[in-house]
Structure formats: C-alpha cells, structure tokens
C-alpha positions in Angstrom: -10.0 -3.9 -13.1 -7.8 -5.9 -10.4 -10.9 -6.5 -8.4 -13.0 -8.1 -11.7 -10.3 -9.9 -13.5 -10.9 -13.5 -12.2 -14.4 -12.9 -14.1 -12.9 -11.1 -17.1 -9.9 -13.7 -17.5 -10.9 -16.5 -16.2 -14.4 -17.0 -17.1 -14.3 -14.9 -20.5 -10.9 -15.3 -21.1 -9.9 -11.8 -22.1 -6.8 -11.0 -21.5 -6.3 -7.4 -19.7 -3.4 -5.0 -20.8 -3.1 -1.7 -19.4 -0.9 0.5 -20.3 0.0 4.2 -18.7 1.5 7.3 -20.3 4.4 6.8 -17.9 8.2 6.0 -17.4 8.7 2.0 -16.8 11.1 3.6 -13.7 7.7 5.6 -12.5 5.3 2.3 -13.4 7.2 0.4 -11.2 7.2 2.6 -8.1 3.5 2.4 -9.1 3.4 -1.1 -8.9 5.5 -1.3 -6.1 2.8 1.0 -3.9 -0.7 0.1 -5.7 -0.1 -3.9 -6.5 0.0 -6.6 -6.7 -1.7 -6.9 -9.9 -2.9 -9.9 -11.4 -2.2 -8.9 -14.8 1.3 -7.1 -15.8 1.4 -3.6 -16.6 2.9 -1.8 -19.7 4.4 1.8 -20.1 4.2 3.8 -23.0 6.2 6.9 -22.5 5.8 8.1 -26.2 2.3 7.7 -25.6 2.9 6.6 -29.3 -0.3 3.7 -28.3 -2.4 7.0 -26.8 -2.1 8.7 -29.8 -2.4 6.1 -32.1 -5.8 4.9 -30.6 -7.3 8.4 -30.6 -7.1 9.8 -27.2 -6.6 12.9 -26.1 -5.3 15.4 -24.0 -7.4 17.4 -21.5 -6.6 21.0 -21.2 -4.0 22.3 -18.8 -6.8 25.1 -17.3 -9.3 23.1 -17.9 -7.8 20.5 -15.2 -6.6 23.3 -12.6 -10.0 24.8 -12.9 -11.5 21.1 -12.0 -8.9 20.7 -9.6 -9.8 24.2 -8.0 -13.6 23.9 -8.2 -12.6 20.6 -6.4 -10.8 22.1 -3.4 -13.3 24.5 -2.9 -15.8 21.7 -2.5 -14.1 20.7 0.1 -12.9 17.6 -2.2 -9.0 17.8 -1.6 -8.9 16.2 1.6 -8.3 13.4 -0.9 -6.7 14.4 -3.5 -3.4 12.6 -2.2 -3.3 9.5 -0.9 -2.4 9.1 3.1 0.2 6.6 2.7 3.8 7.7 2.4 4.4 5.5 -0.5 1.5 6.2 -2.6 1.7 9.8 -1.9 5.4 9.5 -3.3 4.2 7.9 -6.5 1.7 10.4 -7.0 3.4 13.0 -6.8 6.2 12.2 -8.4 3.9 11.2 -11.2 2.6 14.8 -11.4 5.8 16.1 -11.7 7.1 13.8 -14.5 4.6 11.5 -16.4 2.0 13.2 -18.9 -1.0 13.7 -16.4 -3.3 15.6 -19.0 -3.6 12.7 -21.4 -6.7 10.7 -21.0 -7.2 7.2 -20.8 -10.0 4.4 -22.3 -11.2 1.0 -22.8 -10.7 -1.0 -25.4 -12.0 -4.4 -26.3 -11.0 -6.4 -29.2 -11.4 -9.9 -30.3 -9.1 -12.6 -30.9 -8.5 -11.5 -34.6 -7.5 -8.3 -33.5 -10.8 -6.4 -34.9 -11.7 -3.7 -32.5 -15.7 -4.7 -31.0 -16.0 -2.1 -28.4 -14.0 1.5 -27.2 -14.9 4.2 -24.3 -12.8 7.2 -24.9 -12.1 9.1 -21.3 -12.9 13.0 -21.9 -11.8 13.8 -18.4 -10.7 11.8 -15.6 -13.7 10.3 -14.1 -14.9 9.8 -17.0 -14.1 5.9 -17.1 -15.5 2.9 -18.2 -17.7 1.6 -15.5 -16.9 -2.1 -15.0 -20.4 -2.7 -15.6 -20.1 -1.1 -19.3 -16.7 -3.3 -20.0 -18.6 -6.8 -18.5 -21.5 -5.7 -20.8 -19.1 -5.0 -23.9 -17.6 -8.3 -23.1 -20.6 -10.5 -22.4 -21.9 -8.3 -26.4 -18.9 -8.8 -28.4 -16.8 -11.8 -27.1 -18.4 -15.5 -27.6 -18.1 -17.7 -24.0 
C-alpha cells in the first residue's frame, strides 16, 4: 500500500487506514522497523473491527501445516526477515499478537456505504493492488 498511496490519496483522494490485530506497544516496534509510512497506522487489539467486519480466523493446523509444507519446499530461508530489527518484531509478533486472524480490503465512500470488500482466507490471499486501484477507479467518482 505504502508504495501506491500518492495514486490512491493523492490522485483519488482515498484516504488509507490500516489497522492490525496488534498491541499499539507491538505496532510501534512495527513501525519503528517497517516505516515510514505515509499514512498512520491503527491497532485493534480486541480485534473488535476484525470481527465486526466479518473476518476470520485461519486454523491453528491448518497454518503449521502451510508453514511445514513451506519449509519443506525449501521456502523458509525466508520466513524471517535478515535484519535484526525486523526479525525482533516478527517474532515477537508471533509470540503475542493474534497471528491466525486474517486480514482484507475494504473500500467505502464518503457516506460511509461500503462499495467494495476482499476478505483474506489465508495469508497470501490479499488484495492485489491492481484489484483495490480497479475497485477504486469502479466505485469512487475522480
């Protein structure tokens, strides 16, 4: 998102609020090692905003099975990341944030009516920023 917002809030003027299932102490070592952002970042501990928009939790095996099938692949070279800092955050974000619930995209328009959603069924299941410009471009007038 930090790499397309200049064309998502400057030129389409939407403004971009993510928010993690996290402790604001654990967003901010985030922030800290991943930013800067151009957009401020929210923390939703609760996850009362995950639940409330639908989205779920993906099973506890079914993860370690992906993360397994994923090692044996020879995939976990990069599961953490190299630098000290981000590795730090990471794992500490394992340990104590809610890493099975799944994320989305949400679009709504300046009234507040929701125009577009991608619900995340595992965790590369994202939005592509193609589908979110195209959402955009669909539901919000230039």
């Amino acid at each position: 998102m930090r790499e397309h917002a200049d064309f998502l809030q400057v030129e389409k003027g939407v403004k971009i609020v993510p928010v993690f299932p996290a402790a604001v102490s654990l967003l901010s070592s985030f922030e800290q090692a991943y930013g800067p952002y151009p957009f401020p970042l929210y923390a939703d501990p609760g996850k009362e905003a995950f639940q409330g928009f639908g989205h779920q939790r993906m099973n506890r095996l079914k993860l370690l099975a992906k993360t397994v099938l994923g090692v044996a692949a020879g995939r976990g070279k990069d599961f953490l990341p190299k630098n000290a800092e981000k590795k730090k955050v990471v794992t500490t974000s394992m340990k104590k944030s809610d890493i099975y619930m799944q994320g989305g995209s949400w679009l709504f328009d300046e009234s507040k009516q929701l125009k577009w959603k991608h619900l995340d069924n595992t965790p590369e299941n994202h939005a592509s920023i193609e589908d979110i410009k195209q959402a955009v471009s669909t539901y919000i007038p230039s």
